[in-house]
N, C-alpha and C positions, 0 to 999 in steps of 0.2 A: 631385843635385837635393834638394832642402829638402822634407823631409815634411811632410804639415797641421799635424800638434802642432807644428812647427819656426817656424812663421808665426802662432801662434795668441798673442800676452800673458800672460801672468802677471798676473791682477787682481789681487793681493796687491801686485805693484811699480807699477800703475799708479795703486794708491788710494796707494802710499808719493809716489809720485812728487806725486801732486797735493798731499796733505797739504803735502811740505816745498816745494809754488809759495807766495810770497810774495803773489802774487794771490789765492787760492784759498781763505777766509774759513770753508768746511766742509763737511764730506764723508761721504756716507751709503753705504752699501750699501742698493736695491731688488730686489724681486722672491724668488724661492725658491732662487737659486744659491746655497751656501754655507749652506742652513739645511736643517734636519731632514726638511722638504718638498721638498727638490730634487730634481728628477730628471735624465736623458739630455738635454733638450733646455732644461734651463735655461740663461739667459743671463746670463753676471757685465755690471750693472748697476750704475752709479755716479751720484750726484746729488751737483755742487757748486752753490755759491754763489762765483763770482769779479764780482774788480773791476774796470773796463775792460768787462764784456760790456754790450752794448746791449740785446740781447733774448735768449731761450730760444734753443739750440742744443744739437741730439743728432748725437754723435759716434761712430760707430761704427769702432770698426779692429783688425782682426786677433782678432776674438771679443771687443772687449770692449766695450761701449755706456757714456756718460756723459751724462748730461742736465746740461747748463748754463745755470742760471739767474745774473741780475745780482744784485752782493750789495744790490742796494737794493733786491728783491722780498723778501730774506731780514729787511731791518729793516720792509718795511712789513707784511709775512704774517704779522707777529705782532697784527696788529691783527684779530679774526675779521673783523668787518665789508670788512675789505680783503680779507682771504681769500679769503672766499667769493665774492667778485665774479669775481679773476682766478686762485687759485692754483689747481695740480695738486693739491686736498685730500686724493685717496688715496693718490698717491704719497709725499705727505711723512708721514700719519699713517700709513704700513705701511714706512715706509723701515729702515735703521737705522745709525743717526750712530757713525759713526768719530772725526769731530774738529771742532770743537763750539766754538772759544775766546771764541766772542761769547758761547755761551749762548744765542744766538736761535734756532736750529732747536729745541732743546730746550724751549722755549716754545712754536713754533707747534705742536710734538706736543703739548706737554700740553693746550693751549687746544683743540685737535681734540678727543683725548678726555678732555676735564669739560666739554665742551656740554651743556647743561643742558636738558630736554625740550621747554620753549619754542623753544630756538636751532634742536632739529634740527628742529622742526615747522616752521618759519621757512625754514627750508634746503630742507625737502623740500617745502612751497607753492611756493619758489621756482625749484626743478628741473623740476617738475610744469608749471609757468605756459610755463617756456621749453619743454616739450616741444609745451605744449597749442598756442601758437602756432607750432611749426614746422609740425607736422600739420595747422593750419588752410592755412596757406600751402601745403603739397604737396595736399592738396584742389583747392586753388584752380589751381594748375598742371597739374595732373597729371589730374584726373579730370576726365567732364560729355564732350560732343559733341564731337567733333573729334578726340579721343586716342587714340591707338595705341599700340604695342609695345612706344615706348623709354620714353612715360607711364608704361606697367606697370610697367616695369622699375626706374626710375628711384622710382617711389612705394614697390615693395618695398625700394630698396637705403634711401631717406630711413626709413620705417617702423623697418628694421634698426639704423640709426645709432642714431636717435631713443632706441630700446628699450635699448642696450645702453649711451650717452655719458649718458642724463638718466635713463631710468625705472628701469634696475636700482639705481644708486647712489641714487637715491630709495627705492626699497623698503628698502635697507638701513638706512637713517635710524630703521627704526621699529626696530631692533635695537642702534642705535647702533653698525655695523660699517661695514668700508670697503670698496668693492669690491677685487677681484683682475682684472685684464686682461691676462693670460697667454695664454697658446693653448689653458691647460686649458680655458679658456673652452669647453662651459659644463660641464665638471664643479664650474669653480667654484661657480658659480651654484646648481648643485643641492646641492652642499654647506654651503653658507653660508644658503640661504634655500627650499629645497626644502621641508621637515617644516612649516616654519613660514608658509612662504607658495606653497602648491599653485596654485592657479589663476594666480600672476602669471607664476609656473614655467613654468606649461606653455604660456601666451600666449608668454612666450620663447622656446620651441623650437617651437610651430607655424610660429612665422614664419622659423624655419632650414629648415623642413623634413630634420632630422638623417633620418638611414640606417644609423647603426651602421657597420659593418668594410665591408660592401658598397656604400652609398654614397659609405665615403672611401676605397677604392677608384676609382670609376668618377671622380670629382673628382680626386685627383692624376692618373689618367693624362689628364686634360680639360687641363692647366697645359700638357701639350707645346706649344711653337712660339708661345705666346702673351706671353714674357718674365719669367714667375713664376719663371724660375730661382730666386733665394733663400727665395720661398717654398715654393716646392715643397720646402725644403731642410727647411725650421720643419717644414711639415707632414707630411712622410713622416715624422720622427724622431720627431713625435705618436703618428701612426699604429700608430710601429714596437713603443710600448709598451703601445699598448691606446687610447690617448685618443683614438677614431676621430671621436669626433663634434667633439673638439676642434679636428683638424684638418679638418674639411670648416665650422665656424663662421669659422676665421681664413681659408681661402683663400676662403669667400662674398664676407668684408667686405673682403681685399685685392682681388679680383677686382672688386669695387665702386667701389673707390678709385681705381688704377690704368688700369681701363678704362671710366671714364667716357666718354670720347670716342665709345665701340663703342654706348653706350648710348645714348647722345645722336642716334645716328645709324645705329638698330640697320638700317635695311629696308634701307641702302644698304652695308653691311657683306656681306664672301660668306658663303654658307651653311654653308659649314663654320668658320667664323668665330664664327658664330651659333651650330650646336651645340653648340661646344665653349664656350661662355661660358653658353651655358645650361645647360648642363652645372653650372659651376662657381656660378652662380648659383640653382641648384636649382630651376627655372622650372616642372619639371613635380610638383614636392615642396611649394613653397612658395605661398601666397595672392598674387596682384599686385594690382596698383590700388589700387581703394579698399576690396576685401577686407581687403589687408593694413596700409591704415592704419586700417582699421577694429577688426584685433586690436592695433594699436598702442594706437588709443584704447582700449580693452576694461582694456588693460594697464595703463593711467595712473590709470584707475578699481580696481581692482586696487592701485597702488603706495600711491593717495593713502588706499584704504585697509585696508591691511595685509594682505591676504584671499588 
């Protein structure tokens, strides 16, 4: 029988192999595999640009992930104004280009960083504005007479998204830096904008309700029976090197993702069903309702200014 490493790619021949597709227009290395910052649980990560694609496709197989975008996202993302509407901005300006022959990724990096302090002020209005209306809408859903359990639940998991897809990458606008969305997550966070922005810092982890080694503890062994197989896989390899709270932030938001359904229909769900997600959810660590979107807003005031 075929050992793990036997099954696993060689990402060095799967970025060869892309390079020489005739499709395949250019090719990045993301994430911390392969650089100075990697560690045990880093993931070889690849970003192309081919022809023939219709929309974005992430491919994972045998350890190696590819995000695929069409190469007509690659001629229009050189336009900021088109950018900013639909592209992955942090992944292309923290990527790092292998092969390049149009010259266009090499553009939308550079136009990333020489945004000029109007642009990013403009970027982060306009990050801020999409947050401020989703939180109004989960207000409106979620909170006031009539709402119960899976309201709480469902207002903490949108407050979470919220904070981490619109308000962190806004906070870093004022530094002109690009988020990291790793599993470090949040030592990222604390590293990149902790010293310099305390209060939005800690509005981010109120709403994880982090625990240190003993809460991700009691969190992986919550994943039995519930299908988190692969994640429990990210996160114990978190765990196994200290980044405890990074692995109880990614199985929160997978746990959110995943079992939306349970949420949606937490009272009719069995009881042990229930503690084990609340578990994973940190129900009795973290703010629900309109608590938590209450520090969500707390935070947007906080991103939008700098503090």
């Amino acid at each position: 029988m075929l050992g793990a490493e036997a099954r696993v790619q060689d990402p060095d021949k799967v970025q060869n192999r892309l390079v020489a597709d005739r499709k395949v227009r250019a090719v990045a290395q993301t994430g911390s595999h392969g650089t100075e910052v990697a560690w045990v649980g880093s993931l070889p990560t690849l970003v192309t640009f081919e022809r023939g694609l219709l929309s974005h496709q992430t491919e994972t197989r045998a350890g190696v992930t590819v995000e695929r975008f069409p190469f007509e996202k690659l001629e229009g993302w050189r336009e900021w104004d088109v950018a900013r509407e639909e592209a992955p901005l942090a992944l292309l300006a923290t990527s790092r280009v292998v092969y390049d022959p149009t010259g266009y990724y090499g553009r939308i990096q550079r136009t990333l960083w020489t945004l000029n302090p109007a642009q990013l002020a403009a970027h982060r209005e306009e990050l801020l504005g999409r947050a401020a209306a989703r939180l109004d809408t989960a207000r409106r859903e979620y909170t006031g007479p009539g709402h119960g359990p899976q309201e709480q639940l469902l207002a903490l998991a949108e407050a979470r998204d919220v904070a981490l897809s619109l308000l962190y990458p806004a906070l870093l606008t004022h530094t002109h830096a690009w988020p990291e969305f790793e599993i470090r997550l949040p030592h990222a966070w604390r590293a990149a904008a902790g010293l310099r922005f305390p209060k939005a810092v800690y509005r981010l982890e109120n709403l994880y309700g982090f625990g240190g080694e003993d809460e991700a503890r009691r969190v992986l062994l919550a994943t039995r029976g519930l299908g988190l197989v692969e994640q429990e896989k990210r996160a114990r390899a978190a765990f196994q090197v200290g980044y405890y709270d990074g692995a109880v932030r990614y199985l929160r938001d997978e746990t959110a993702r995943t079992h939306r359904p349970d949420l949606e229909r937490w009272t009719y769900i069995s009881s042990a069903r229930r503690d084990k997600l609340g578990i994973l959810l940190g129900v009795t660590r973290s703010p629900l309702g309109p608590a938590a979107l209450a520090i969500a807003g707390e935070l947007l005031a906080d991103a939008r200014e700098g503090r």
